[in-house]
N, C-alpha and C positions, 0 to 999 in steps of 0.2 A: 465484906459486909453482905456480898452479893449470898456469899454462901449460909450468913445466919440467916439471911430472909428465906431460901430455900429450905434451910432443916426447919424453919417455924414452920412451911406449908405442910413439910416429911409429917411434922408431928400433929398436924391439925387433920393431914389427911388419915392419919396412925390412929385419932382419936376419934372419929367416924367407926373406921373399920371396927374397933373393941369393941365401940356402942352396937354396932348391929350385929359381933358374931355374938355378944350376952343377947341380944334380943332374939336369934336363930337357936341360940342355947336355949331358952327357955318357951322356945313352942317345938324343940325338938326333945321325941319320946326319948327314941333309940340313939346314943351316941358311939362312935368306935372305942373311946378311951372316956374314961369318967367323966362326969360332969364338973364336977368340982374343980379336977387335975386340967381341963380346959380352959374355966374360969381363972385359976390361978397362973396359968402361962399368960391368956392374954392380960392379965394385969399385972405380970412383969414386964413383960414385954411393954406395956404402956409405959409403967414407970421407967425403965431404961430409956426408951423416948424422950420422956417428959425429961428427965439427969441431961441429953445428950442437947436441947435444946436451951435448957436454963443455962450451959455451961458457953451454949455459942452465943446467948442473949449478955450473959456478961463480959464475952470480951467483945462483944459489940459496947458496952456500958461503959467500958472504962478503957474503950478505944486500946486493944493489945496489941502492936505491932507483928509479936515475936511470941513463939513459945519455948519454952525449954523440952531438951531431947526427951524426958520422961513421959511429957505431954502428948508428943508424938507418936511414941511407944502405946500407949495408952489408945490412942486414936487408933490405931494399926491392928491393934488388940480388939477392940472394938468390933470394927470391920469384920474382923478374920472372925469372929462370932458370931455374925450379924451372917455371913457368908453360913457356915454350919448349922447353922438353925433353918434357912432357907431353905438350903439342902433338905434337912430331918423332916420339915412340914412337907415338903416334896411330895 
């Protein structure tokens, strides 16, 4: 449980950062890469947040003990994304 209350804060802190890089996007002239193509990564990237938090608030909800191996996988996948992307913003 310890770990859903941490991804709530991952994502409340996740949903700060969006809000002020739209608010830096929109008194910045000059951008490196589109404006648009900015806008639109950090509202995926919110929304993937937002998916990875709802997903840890529900099995807090219905109390999961256990997940199945696909779950897992999925979570790993995740990660190893979340890793790459980190990197790319670099």
């Amino acid at each position: 449980w310890d770990t859903a209350l941490q991804i709530k804060q991952i994502e409340n802190e996740c949903d700060a950062l969006t809000h002020n890089l739209i608010q830096r996007l929109n008194r910045t002239f000059v951008t490196p890469i589109d404006r648009e193509d900015i806008h639109e990564l950090a509202k995926s990237l919110d929304d993937v947040m937002d998916a990875i938090d709802a997903s840890a608030t529900l099995i807090k909800v219905y109390k999961i003990d256990s997940v199945r191996f696909g779950v897992r996988e999925l979570a790993q996948t995740i990660t190893a994304s979340t890793r790459q992307v980190r990197l790319a913003l670099d």
